[in-house]
Short mmCIF file of the C-alpha atoms (twelve columns), coordinates in Angstrom:
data_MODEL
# 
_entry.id   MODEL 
# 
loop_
_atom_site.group_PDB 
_atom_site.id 
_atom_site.type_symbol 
_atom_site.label_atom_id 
_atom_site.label_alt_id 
_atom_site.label_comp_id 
_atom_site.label_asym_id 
_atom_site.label_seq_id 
_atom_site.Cartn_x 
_atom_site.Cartn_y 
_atom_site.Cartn_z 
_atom_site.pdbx_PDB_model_num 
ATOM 1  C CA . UNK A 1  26.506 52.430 -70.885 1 
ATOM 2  C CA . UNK A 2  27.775 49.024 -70.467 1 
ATOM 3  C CA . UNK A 3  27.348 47.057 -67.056 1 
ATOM 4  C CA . UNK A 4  29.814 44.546 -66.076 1 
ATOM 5  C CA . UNK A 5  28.864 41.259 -64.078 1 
ATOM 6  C CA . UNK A 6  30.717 39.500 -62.475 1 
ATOM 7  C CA . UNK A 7  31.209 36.444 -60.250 1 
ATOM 8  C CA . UNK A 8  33.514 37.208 -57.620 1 
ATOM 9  C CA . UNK A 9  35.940 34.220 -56.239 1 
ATOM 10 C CA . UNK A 10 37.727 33.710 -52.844 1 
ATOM 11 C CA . UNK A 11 34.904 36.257 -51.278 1 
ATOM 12 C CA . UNK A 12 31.750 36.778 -48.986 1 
ATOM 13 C CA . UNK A 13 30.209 38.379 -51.924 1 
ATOM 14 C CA . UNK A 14 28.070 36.323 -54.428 1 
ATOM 15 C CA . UNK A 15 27.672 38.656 -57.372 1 
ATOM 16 C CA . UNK A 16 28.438 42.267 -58.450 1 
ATOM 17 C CA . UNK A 17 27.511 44.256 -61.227 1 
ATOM 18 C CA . UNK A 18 28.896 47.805 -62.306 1 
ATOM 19 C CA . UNK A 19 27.349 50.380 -64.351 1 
ATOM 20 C CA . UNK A 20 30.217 51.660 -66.764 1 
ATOM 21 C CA . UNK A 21 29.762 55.325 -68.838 1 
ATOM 22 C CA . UNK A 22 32.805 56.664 -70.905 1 
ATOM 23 C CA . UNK A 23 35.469 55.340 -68.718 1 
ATOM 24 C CA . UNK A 24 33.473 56.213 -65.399 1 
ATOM 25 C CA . UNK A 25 31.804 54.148 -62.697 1 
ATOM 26 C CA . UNK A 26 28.208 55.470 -62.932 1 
ATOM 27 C CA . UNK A 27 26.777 53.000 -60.216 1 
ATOM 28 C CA . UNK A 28 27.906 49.561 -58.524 1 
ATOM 29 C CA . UNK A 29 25.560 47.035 -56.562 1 
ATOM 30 C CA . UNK A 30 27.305 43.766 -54.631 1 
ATOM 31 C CA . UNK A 31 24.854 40.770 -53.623 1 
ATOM 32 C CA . UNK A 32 26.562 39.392 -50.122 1 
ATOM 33 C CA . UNK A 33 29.508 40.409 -48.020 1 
ATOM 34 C CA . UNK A 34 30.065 43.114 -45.356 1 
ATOM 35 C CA . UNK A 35 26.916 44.964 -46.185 1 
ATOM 36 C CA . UNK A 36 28.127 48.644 -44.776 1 
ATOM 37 C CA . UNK A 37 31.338 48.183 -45.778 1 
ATOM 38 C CA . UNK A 38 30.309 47.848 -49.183 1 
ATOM 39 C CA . UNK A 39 27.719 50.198 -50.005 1 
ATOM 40 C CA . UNK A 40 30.749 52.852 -48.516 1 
ATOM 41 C CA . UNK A 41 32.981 51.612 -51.804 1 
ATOM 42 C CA . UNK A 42 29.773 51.440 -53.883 1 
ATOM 43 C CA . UNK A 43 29.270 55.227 -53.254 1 
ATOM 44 C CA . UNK A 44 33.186 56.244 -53.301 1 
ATOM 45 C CA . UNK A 45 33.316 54.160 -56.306 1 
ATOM 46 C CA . UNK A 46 30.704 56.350 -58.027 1 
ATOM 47 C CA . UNK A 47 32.565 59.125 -60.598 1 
ATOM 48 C CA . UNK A 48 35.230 57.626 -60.160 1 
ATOM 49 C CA . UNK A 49 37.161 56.884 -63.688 1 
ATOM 50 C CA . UNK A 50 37.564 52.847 -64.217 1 
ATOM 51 C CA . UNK A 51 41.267 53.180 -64.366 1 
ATOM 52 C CA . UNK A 52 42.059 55.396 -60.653 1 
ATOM 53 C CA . UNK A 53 39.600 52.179 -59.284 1 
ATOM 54 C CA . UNK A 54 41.424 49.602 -60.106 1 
ATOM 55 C CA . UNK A 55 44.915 51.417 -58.939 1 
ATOM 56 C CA . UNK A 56 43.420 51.835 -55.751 1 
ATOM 57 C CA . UNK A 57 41.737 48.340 -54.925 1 
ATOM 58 C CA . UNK A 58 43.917 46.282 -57.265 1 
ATOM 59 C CA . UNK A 59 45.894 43.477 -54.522 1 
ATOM 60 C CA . UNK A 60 44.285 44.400 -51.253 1 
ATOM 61 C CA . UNK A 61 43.730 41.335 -49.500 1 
ATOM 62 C CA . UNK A 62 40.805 39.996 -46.487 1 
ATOM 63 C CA . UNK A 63 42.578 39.061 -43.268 1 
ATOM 64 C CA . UNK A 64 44.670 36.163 -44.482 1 
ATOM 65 C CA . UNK A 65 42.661 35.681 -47.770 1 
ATOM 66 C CA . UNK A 66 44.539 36.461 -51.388 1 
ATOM 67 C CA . UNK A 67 41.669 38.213 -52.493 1 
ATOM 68 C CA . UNK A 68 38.982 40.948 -51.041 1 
ATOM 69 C CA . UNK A 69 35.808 42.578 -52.083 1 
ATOM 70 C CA . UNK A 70 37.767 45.293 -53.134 1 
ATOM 71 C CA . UNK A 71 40.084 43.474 -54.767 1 
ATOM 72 C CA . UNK A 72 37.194 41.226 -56.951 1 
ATOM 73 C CA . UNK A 73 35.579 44.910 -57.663 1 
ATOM 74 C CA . UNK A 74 39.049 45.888 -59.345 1 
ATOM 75 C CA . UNK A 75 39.387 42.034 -60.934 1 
ATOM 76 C CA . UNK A 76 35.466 42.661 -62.548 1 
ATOM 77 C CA . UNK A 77 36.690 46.393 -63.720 1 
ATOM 78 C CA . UNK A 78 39.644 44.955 -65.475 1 
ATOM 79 C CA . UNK A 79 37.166 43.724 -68.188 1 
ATOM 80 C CA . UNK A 80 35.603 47.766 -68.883 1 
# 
């Protein structure tokens, strides 16, 4: 298993780290941000392949930021 950690930029959120098994998001934990909002994509995000992730959170943007949680979570997956 390989866990990827990463910084995110441009966000509320001050660290995440994702648990990665064979191509599949085993488990994901985000320090800051919208706390509900993101433990509901931390659980979505689980068995979910890395690849159908970062299609689906890939560009979505914060209000009238460039960047989202979301979007960071898809940035960070990019390196699996």
């Amino acid at each position: 298993m390989e866990t990827i950690k990463y910084t995110p930029r441009g966000v509320c959120s001050k660290a995440m780290e994702i648990d990665v098994e064979d191509g599949v998001i085993r488990e994901v934990r985000v320090l800051g941000g919208c706390n509900g909002n993101l433990k509901g994509i931390c659980s979505l995000l689980r068995g979910m392949t890395v690849e159908d992730a970062i299609q689906r959170m890939d560009g979505i943007k914060c209000g009238m930021k460039p960047t989202s949680c979301p979007d960071q979570l898809a940035q960070a997956l990019k390196q699996a």
